[in-house]
C-alpha positions in Angstrom: 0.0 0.0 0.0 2.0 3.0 -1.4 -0.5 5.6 0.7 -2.2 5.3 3.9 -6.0 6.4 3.5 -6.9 8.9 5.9 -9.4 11.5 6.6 -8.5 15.0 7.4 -10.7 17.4 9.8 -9.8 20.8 8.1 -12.8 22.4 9.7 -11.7 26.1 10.8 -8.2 25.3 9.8 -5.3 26.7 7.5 -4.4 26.1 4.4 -1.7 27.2 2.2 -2.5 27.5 -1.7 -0.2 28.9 -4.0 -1.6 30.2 -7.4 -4.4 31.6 -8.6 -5.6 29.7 -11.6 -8.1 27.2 -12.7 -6.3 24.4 -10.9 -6.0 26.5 -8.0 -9.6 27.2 -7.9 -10.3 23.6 -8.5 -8.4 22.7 -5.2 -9.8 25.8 -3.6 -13.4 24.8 -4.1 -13.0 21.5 -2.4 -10.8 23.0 0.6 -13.7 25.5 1.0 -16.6 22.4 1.2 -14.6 20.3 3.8 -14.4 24.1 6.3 -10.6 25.2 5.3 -9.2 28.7 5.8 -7.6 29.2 2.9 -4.3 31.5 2.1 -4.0 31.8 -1.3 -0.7 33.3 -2.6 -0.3 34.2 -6.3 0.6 37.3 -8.1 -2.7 37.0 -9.8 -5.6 35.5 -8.1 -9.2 34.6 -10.2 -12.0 36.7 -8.5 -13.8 33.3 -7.7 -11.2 32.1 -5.5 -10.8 35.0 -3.8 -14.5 34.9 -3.2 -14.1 31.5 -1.9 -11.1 32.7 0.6 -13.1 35.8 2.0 -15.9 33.6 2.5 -13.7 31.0 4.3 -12.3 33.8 6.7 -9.3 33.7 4.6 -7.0 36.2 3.1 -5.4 36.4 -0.4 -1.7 38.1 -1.2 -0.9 39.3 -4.6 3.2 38.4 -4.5 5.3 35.8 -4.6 5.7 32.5 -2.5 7.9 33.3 0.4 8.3 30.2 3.0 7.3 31.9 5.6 3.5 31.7 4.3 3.5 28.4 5.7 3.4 29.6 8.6 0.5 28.2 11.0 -0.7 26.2 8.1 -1.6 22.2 8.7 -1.6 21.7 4.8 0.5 23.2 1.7 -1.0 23.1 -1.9 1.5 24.2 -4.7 -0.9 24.7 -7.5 0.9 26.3 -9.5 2.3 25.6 -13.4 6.2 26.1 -12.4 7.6 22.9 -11.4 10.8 24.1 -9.4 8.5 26.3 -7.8 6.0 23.3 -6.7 9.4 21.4 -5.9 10.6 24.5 -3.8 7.1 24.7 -1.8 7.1 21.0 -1.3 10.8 20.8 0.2 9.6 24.0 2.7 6.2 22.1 3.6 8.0 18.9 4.7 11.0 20.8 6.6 8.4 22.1 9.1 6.9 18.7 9.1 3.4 20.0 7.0 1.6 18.3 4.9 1.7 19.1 1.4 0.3 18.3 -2.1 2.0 19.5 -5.4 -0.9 19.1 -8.1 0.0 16.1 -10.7 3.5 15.9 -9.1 3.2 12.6 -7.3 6.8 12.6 -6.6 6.8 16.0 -4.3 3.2 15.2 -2.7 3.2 13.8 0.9 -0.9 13.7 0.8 -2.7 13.1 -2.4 -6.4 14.2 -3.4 -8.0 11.0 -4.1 -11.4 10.8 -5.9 -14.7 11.4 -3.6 -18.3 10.3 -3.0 -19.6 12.8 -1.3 -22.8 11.9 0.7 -21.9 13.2 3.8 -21.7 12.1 6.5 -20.8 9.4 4.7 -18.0 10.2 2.3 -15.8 7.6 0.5 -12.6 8.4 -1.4 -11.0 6.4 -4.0 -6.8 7.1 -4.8 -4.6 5.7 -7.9 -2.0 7.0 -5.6 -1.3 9.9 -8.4 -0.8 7.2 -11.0 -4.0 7.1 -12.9 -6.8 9.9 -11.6 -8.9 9.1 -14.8 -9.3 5.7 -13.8 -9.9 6.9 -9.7 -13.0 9.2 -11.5 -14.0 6.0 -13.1 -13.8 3.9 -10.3 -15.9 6.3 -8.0 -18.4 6.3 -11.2 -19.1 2.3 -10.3 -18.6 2.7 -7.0 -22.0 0.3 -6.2 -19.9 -2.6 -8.0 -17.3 -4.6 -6.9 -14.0 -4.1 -8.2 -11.5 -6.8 -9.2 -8.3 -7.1 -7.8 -7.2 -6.3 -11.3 -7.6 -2.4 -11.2 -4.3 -2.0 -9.3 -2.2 -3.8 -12.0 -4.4 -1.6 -14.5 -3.2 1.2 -12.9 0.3 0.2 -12.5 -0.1 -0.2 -16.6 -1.0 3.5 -16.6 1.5 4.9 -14.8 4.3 3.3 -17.1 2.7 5.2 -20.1 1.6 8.0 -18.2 4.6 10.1 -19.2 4.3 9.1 -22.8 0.9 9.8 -23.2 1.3 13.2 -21.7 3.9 13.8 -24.4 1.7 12.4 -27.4 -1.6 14.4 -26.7 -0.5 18.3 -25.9 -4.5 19.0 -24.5 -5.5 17.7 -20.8 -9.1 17.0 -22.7 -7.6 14.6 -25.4 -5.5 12.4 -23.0 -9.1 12.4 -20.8 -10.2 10.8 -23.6 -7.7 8.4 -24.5 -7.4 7.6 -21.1 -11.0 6.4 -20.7 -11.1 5.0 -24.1 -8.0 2.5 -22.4 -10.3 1.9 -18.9 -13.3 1.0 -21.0 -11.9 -1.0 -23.9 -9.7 -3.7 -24.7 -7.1 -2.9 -22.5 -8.6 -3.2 -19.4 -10.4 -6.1 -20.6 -7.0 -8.0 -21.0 -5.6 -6.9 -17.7 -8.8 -7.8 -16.0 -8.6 -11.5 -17.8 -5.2 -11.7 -16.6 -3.4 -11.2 -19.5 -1.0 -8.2 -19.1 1.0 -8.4 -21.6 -1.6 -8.1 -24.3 -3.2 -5.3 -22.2 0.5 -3.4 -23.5 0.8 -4.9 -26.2 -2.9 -3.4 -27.8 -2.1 -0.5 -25.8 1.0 0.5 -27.4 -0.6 0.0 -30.7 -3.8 2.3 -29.6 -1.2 4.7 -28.9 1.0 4.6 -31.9 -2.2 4.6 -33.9 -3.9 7.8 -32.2 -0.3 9.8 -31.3 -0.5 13.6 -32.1 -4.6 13.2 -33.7 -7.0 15.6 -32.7 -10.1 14.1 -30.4 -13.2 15.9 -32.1 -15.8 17.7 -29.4 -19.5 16.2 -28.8 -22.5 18.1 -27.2 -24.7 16.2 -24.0 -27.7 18.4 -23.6 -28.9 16.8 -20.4 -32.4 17.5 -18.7 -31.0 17.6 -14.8 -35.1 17.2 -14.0 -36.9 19.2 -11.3 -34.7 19.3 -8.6 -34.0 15.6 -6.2 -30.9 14.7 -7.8 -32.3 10.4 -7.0 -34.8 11.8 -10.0 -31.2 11.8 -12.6 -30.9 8.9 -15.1 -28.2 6.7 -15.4 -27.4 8.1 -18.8 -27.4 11.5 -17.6 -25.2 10.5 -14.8 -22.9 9.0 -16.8 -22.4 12.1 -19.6 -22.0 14.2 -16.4 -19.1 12.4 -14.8 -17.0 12.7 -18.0 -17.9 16.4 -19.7 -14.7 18.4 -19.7 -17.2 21.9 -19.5 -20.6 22.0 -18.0 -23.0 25.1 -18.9 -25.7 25.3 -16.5 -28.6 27.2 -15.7 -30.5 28.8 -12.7 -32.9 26.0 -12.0 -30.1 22.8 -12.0 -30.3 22.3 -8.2 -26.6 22.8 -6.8 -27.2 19.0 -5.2 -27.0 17.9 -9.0 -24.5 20.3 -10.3 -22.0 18.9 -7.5 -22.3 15.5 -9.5 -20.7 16.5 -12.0 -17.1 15.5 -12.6 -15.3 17.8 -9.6 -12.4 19.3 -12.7 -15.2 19.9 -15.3 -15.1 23.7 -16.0 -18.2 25.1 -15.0 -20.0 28.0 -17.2 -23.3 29.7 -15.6 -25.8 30.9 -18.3 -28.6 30.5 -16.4 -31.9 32.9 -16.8 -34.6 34.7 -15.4 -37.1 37.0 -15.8 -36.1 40.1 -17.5 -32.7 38.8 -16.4 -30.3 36.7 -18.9 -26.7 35.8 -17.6 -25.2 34.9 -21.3 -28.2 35.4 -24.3 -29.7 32.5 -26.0 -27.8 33.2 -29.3 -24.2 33.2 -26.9 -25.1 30.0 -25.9 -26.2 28.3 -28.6 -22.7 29.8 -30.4 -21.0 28.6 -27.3 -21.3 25.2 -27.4 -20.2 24.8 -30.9 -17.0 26.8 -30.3 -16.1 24.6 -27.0 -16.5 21.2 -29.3 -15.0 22.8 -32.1 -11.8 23.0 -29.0 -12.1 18.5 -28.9 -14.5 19.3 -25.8 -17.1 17.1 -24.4 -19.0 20.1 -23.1 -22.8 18.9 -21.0 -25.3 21.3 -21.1 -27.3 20.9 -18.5 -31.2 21.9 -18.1 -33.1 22.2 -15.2 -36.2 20.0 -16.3 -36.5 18.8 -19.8 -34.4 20.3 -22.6 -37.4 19.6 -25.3 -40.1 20.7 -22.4 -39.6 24.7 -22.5 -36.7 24.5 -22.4 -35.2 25.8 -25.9 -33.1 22.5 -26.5 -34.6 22.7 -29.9 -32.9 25.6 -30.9 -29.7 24.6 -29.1 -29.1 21.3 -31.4 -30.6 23.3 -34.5 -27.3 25.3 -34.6 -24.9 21.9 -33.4 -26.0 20.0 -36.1 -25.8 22.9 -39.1 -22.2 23.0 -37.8 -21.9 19.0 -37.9 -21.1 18.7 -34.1 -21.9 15.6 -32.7 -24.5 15.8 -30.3 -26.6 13.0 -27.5 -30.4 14.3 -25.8 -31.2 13.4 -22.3 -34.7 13.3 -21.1 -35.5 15.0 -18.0 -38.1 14.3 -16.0 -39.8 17.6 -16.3 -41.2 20.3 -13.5 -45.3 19.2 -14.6 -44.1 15.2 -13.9 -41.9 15.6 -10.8 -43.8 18.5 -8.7 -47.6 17.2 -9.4 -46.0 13.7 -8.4 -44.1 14.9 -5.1 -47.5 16.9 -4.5 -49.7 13.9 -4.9 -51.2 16.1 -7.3 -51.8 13.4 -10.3 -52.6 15.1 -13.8 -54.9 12.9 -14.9 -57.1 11.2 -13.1 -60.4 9.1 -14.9 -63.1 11.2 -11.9 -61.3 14.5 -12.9 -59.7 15.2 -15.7 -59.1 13.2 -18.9 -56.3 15.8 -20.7 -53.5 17.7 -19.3 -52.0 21.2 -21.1 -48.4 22.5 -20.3 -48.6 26.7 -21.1 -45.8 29.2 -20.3 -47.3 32.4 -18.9 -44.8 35.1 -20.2 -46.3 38.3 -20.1 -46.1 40.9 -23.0 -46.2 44.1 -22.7 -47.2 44.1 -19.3 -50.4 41.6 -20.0 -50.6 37.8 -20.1 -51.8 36.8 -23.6 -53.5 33.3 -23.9 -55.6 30.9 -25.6 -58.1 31.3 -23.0 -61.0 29.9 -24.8 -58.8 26.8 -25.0 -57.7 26.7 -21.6 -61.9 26.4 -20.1 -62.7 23.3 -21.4 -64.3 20.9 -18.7 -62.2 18.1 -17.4 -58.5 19.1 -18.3 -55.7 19.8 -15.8 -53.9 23.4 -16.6 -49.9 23.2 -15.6 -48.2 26.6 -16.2 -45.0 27.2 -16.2 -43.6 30.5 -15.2 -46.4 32.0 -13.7 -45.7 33.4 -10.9 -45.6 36.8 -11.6 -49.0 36.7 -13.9 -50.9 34.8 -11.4 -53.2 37.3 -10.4 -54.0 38.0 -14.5 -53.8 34.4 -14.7 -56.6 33.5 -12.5 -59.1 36.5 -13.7 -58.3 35.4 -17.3 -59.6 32.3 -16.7 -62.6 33.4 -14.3 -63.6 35.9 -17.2 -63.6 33.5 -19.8 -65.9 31.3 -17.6 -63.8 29.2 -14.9 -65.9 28.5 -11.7 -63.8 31.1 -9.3 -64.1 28.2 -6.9 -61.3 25.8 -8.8 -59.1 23.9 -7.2 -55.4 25.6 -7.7 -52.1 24.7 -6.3 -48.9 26.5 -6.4 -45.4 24.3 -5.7 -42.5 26.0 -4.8 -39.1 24.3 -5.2 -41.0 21.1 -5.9 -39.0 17.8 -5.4 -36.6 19.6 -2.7 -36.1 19.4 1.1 -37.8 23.0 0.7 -40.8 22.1 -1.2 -44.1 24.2 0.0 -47.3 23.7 -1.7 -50.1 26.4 -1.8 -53.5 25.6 -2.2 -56.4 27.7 -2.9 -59.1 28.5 -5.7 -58.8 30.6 -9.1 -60.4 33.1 -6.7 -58.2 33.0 -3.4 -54.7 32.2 -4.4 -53.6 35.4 -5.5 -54.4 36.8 -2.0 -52.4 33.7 -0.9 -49.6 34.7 -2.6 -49.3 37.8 -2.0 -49.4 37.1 1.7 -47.3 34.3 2.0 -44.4 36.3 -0.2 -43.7 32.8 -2.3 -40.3 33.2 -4.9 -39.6 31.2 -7.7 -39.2 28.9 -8.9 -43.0 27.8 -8.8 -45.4 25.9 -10.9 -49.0 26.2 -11.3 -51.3 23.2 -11.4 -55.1 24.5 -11.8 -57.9 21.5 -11.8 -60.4 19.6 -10.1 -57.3 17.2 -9.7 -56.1 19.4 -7.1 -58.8 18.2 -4.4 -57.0 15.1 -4.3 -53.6 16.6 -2.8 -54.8 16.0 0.9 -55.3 12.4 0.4 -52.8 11.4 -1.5 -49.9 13.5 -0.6 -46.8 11.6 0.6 -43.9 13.9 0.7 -43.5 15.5 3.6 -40.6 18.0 3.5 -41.5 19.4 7.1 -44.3 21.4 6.6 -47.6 21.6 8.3 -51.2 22.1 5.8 -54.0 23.6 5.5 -56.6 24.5 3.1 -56.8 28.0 1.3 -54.1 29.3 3.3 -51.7 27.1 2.5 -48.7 25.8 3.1 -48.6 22.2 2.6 
């Protein structure tokens, strides 16, 4: 056993970073999650990372290393692209006896960042010992499986072409790829069977044969569902853990985002009313250009990408540019939030059609079909309408709704913070108003709503009661 596993409290503590970059920031996120106080030391520091440090009770200083900067510090990480730098921090760490970490420098690394499951308080890491991280990513990817013994000579395999590999593919993203292409292929197959020396001899000729050749990008536009990341699918799950960049939007729950793989980059372009982080058109340009770089880029969708969700127009533009591209379903917001409201959408007593609307306003008024949207015995679901409620509900009254229908409001369905708010076409926009609900929301309007008392079964934490709400 080359390294001892063991878990370190860091709660409160601190720890010494040096640089400033996306690796640094990479290192600095997970510090942050497990309570560190972070020093960070680079002549330029990204604004994120200093974030994360002021947050932590930390401090940043735009210089130099100098060794005293260790001082008082349980933990060293040289994060940093100059090696006799990393080397230089790494011989001042272990002179004052501190723990330190030089990132993809096994050699000058007295602790090592293995790969971690993070379902705390349970947490379960999972080390190549610096050999073969691609393969610890995998592993923790199958962690419900048993392993064979096998993995450690497969890794052993690894780390005798490591170096050569590093020299035949000049992009981190392109050896990701090879790499995984040699854990899931023939390769491992051999080693697992027994037979190493075919496992090097196919993977010598996979790497004469792919030596210096460009990987070409793919798109994975992923619905991320409503909110419980247990409401993922194993497909999703599986694009997540090996996109190099993930673009995600304001309604991906941060739960889900944190499955992702932990050294994707990560793009926000999320949206909301009146308010658009990067415009549609950016985005849609966006992913092309990243693929166009070899990049496995995920965008991921709160919901359903082809639910609302303008995944149409995103793959419109990926495939006139001939970018490979896979679709996700997502369990959309109507499915999961009627469901964890025991709110069922169709029911044979109550309604016999369901209607998904989005209730954007326009110039300050809600246009709709409203004609459409009386018709006895069909279950209304509208996304987005929150702020239209109140026209929302006199729309329909005018047009001929009974003022006394059945209407519930979800907020944050499918979450630990899921309320539900029940009332009629009449009452709920006084409910509303007084119970000061924020998106996100959805609006389920229908005789089917009567049945939420009986037949709810999640039960977040909150108490119920009728036309007033909470549930």
């Amino acid at each position: 056993m080359e390294y001892l596993p063991l878990f370190h409290n860091l709660q409160g503590r601190l720890v010494l970073l040096v640089g400033g970059g996306e690796i640094a920031l990479r290192k600095g996120r997970l510090l942050c999650e497990a309570g560190a106080r972070l020093r960070v030391v680079a002549p330029d520091i990204e604004p994120e990372l200093a974030g994360l440090a002021e947050q932590g009770g930390g401090e940043c200083q735009l210089r130099g290393y100098a060794a005293d900067d260790l001082e008082g510090a349980v933990l060293a990480i040289a994060a940093t692209d100059d090696e006799p730098l990393n080397a230089r921090i790494s011989a001042d760490a272990q002179a004052r006896g501190i723990a330190v970490n030089a990132v993809d420098a096994p050699h000058l690394c007295t602790v090592i960042f293995p790969a971690i499951v993070d379902r705390s308080p349970l947490v379960i890491a999972i080390s190549s010992g610096g050999h073969a991280p691609v393969l610890a990513r995998l592993a923790r990817a199958r962690i419900e499986t048993l392993f064979p013994h096998s993995y450690g000579r497969l890794a052993q395999l690894a780390q005798r072409f490591r170096e050569r590999v590093k020299a035949a593919f000049s992009q981190i993203n392109q050896r990701r790829a090879f790499w995984e292409q040699v854990f899931q292929g023939e390769v491992a197959e051999r080693v697992f069977a027994g037979q190493d020396q075919q496992a090097e001899q196919v993977l010598e000729k996979l790497l004469a044969g792919q030596a210096g050749q460009g990987y070409q990008g793919e798109v994975y536009l992923v619905g991320a569902g409503p909110g419980d990341p247990d409401l993922l699918t194993f497909r999703a799950l599986r694009l997540m853990q090996q996109a190099d960049v993930v673009l995600y939007d304001r309604l991906v729950a941060p739960a889900i985002i944190d499955l992702c793989r932990r050294d994707a980059d990560r793009i926000y372009v999320g949206k909301q009313r009146s308010e658009h982080a990067v415009p549609q058109d950016e985005i849609n340009q966006l992913l092309v250009d990243l693929a166009r770089q070899g990049k496995r880029v995920l965008r991921l969708k709160g919901g359903d990408p082809f639910i609302f969700g303008r995944g149409g127009e995103e793959i419109e533009l990926l495939a006139e540019n001939r970018i490979p591209f896979q679709v996700v379903p997502g369990i959309t917001a109507a499915n999961g939030c009627s469901t964890y409201a025991g709110i069922p959408l169709t029911h044979r007593d109550h309604a016999h059609s369901v209607r998904f609307i989005t209730a954007h306003r326009k110039e300050g008024r809600t246009d709709l079909p409203w004609t459409e949207l009386v018709v006895p015995g069909q279950t209304l679901v509208l996304y987005m309408g929150l702020v239209a409620l109140p026209d929302i509900c006199g729309g329909l009254i005018a047009h001929g709704r009974s003022p006394d229908t059945p209407i519930a409001l979800i907020q944050q369905g499918t979450t630990a913070n899921q309320k539900v708010y029940t009332g009629t076409l009449q009452s709920m926009p006084g409910i509303v108003e007084r119970e000061q609900v924020k998106a996100p929301t959805l609006v389920i309007v229908g005789e089917v709503v009567s049945l939420h008392e009986r037949l709810k079964w999640f039960e977040p934490g909150q108490s119920s009661a009728q036309d007033s709400a909470v549930v």
